[in-house]
C-alpha positions as CSV (number, residue, x, y, z in Angstrom):
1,X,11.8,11.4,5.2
2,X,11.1,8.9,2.6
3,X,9.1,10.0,-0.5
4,X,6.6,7.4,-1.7
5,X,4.8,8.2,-4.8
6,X,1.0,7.1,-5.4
7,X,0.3,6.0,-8.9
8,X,-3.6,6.5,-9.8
9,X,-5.8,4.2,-11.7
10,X,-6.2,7.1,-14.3
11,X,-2.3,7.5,-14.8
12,X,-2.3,10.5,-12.3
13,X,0.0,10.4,-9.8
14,X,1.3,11.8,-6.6
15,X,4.5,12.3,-4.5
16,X,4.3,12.5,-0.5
17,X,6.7,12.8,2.1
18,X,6.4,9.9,4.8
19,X,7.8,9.4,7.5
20,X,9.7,6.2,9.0
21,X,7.7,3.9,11.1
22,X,4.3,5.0,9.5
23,X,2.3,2.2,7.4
24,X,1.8,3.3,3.7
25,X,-1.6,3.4,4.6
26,X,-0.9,6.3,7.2
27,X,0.7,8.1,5.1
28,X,-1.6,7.8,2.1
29,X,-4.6,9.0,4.7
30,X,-2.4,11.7,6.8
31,X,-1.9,13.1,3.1
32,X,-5.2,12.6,1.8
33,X,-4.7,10.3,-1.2
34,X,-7.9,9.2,-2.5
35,X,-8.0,5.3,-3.0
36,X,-6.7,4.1,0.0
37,X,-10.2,4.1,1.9
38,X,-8.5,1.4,4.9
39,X,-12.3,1.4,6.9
40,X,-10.7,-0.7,9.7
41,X,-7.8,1.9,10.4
42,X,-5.1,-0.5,9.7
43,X,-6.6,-3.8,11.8
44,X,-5.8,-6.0,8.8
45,X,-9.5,-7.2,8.7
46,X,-11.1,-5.2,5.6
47,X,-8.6,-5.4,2.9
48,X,-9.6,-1.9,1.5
49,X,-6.2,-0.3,2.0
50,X,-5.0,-2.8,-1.2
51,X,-2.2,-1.4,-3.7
52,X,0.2,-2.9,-5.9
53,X,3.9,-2.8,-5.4
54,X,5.8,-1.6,-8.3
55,X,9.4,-3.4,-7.0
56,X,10.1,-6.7,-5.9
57,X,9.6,-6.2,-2.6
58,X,11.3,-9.2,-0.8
59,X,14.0,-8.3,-2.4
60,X,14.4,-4.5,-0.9
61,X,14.3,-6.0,2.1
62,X,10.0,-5.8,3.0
63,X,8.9,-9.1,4.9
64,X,6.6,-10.8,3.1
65,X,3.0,-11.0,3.8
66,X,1.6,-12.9,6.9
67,X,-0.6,-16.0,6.8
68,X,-3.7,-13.3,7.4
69,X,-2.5,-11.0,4.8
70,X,-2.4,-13.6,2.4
71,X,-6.3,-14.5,3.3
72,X,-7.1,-11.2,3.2
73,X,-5.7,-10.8,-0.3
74,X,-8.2,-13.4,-1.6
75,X,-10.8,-10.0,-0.8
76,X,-9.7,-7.7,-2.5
77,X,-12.6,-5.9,-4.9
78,X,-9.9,-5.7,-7.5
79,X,-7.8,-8.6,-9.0
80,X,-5.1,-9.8,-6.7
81,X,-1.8,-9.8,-8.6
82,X,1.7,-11.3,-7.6
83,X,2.3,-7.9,-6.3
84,X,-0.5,-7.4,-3.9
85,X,0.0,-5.9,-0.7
86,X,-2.2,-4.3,2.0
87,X,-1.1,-1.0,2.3
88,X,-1.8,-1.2,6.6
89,X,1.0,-3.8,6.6
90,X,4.3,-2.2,4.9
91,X,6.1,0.1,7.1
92,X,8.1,2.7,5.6
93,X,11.9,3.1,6.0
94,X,14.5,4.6,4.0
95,X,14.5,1.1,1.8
96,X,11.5,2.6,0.1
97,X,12.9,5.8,-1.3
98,X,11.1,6.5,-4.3
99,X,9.2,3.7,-3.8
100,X,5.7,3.9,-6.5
101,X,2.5,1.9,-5.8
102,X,-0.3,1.8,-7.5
103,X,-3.9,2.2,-6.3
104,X,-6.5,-0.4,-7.6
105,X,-9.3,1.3,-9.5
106,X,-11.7,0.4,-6.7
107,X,-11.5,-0.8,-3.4
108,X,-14.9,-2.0,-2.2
């Protein structure tokens, strides 16, 4: 198990156990974070599942974000920064451990 915490837009955060192979977004649903609202279940077309990495990702070893990512980045209700990922798209492996994003204030 790989523990993820979930960083709040009021400061509050939250620790979950996830398991390899799930997308942070599964895990962030299966454990009922509220933030991560992902209406189209992980189909990469809504770009409500939208965090912010707190580590440089590339260099933990995460590929970087597709060509429809990317467009789907430019959606976001919140301010796209550098660190921008959908949530749906990062699969969790023991690379993460302790890994910390942060939920946008809103996501639609």
């Amino acid at each position: 198990m790989t523990i993820i915490t979930f960083l709040n837009a009021d400061g509050s955060s939250r620790e979950v156990q996830a398991t390899d192979g799930m997308s942070i977004m599964q895990v962030a649903k299966a454990a009922g974070v509220d933030g991560i609202i992902a209406e189209c279940g992980g189909e990469l077309v809504c770009a409500t599942c939208h965090v912010y990495m707190k580590f440089d990702a590339l260099a933990d070893g995460i590929d970087p974000p597709s060509a429809v990512e990317e467009e789907m980045l430019d959606f976001t209700s919140e301010p796209r920064r550098p660190a921008s990922r959908l949530s749906c798209q990062i699969k969790v492996t023991g690379n993460l451990e302790r890994l910390v994003v942060e939920i946008p204030r809103t996501q639609i």
